[in-house]
C-alpha positions as CSV (number, residue, x, y, z in Angstrom):
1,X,-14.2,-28.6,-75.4
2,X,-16.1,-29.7,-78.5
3,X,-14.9,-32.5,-81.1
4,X,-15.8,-32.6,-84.7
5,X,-15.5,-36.6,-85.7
6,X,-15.7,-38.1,-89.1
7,X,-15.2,-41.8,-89.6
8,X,-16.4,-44.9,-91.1
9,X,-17.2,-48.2,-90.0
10,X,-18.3,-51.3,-91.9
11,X,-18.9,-49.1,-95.2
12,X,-20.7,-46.4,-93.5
13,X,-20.1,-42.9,-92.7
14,X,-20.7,-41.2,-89.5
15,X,-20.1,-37.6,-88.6
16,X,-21.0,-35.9,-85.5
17,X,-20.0,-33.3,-83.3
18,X,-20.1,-32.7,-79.5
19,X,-18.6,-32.7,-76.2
20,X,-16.5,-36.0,-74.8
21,X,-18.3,-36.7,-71.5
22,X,-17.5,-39.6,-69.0
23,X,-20.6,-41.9,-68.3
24,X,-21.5,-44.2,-66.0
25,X,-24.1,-46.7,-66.7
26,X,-25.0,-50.1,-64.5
27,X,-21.9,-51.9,-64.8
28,X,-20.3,-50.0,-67.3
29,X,-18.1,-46.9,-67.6
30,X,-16.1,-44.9,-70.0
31,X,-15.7,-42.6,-72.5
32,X,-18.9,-41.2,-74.9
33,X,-20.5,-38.4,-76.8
34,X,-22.8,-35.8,-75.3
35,X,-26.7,-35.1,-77.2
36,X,-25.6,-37.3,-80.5
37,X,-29.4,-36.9,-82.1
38,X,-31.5,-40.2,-82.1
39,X,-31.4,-41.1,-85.8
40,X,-27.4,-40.9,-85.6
41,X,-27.2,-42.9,-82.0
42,X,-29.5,-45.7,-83.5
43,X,-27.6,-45.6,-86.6
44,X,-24.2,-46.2,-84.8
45,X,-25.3,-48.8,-82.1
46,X,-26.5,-51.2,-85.2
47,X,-23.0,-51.1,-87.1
48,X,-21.7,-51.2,-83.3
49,X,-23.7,-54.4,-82.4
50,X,-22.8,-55.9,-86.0
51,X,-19.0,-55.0,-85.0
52,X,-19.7,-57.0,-81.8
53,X,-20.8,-60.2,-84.2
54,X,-17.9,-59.9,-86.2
55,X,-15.6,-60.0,-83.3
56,X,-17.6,-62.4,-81.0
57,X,-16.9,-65.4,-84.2
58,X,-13.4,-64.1,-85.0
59,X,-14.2,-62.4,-88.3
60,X,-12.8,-60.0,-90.2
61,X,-14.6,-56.7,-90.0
62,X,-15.4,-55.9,-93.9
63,X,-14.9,-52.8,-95.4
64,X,-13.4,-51.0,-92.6
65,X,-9.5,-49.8,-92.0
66,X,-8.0,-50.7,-89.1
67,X,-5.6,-47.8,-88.0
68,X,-2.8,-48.9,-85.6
69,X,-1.1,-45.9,-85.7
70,X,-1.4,-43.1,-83.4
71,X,-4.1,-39.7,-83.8
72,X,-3.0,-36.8,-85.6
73,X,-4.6,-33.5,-85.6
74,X,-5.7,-32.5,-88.8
């Protein structure tokens, strides 16, 4: 099954498209996507690691909604 994903995170826009695999890395597990291209992946860990900073001193992420509701299919 393939996903189509649009979102964005600290201001920046990210879509992608793929399969949902399970992966298994070291010490780590859980959910990812399948063949995202380089320039996207590298794009997405940096807001991911700046996510991680935010978090890590108890910030407020900027610029990004928080959605505590449940997914709909649009």
């Amino acid at each position: 099954m393939k996903f189509r994903v649009k979102c964005q995170i600290l201001n920046e826009t990210f879509e992608f498209e793929g399969s949902i695999k399970w992966i298994e890395y070291e010490t780590m597990s859980g959910f990812g996507f399948e063949k995202l291209n380089r320039v996207l992946e590298d794009r997405l860990a940096s807001v991911i690691n700046r996510l991680g900073s935010y978090s890590k001193n108890n910030k407020k992420i900027p610029d990004t909604e928080i959605i505590y509701e449940g997914a709909k299919v649009l």
